[in-house]
C-alpha positions in Angstrom: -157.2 -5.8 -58.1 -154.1 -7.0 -57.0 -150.7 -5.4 -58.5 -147.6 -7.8 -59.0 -144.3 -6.4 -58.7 -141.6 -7.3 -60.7 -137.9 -6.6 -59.7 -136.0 -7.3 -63.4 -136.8 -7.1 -66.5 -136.3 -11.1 -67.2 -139.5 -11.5 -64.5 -141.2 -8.8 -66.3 -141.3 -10.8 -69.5 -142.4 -13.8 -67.4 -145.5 -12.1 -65.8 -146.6 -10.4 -68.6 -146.4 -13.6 -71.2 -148.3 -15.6 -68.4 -151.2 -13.6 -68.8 -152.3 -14.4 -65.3 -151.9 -10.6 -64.0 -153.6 -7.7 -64.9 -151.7 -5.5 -63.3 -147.6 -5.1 -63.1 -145.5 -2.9 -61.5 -141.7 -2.8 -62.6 -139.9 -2.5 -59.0 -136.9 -1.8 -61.0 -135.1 1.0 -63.0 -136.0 0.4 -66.2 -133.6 1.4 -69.4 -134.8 2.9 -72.0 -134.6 0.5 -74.5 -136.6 -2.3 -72.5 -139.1 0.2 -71.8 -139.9 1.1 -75.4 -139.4 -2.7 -76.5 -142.4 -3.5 -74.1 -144.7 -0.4 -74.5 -144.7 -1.0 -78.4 -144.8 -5.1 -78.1 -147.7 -5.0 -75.7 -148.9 -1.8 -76.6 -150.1 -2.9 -79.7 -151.8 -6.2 -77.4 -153.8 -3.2 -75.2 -151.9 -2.9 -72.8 -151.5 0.3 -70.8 -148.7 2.2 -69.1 -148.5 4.7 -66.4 -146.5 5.7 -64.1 -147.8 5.7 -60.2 -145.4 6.8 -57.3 -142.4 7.0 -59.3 -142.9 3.2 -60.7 -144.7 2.2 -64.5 -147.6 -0.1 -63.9 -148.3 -2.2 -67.2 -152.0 -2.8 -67.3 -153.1 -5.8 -69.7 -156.0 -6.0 -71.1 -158.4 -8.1 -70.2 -159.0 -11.5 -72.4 
C-alpha cells in the first residue's frame, strides 16, 4: 500500500476528498485546529489516525 504525502493542509483536503488514496501522511506541522477539524470530519467517515515516525497518517476507509 502506497502512502501519499501531503505537504499543506489545502493538499490534504484535496487527497482526502479524492478518495483515490488510502493512506495519507501530513509532511507538515499541523495546528491544532486543522487536526481536530479533520479527525472529527473524517473520523466520523472511518477514517483512522496515527501517528508513525513523528508524522499522522490518515487512513480511509475502504469503499
Amino acid at each position: 500500500m502506497t502512502v501519499i504525502k501531503a505537504v499543506n493542509i489545502e493538499q490534504t483536503y484535496e487527497l482526502l476528498n479524492s478518495n483515490q488514496h488510502e493512506e495519507i501522511e501530513l509532511d507538515f506541522d499541523i495546528d491544532t485546529d486543522d487536526f481536530f477539524n479533520i479527525a472529527i470530519t473524517y473520523g466520523d467517515r472511518g477514517a483512522k489516525i496515527k501517528r508513525k515516525k513523528g508524522r499522522f497518517v490518515i487512513k480511509l476507509k475502504k469503499k
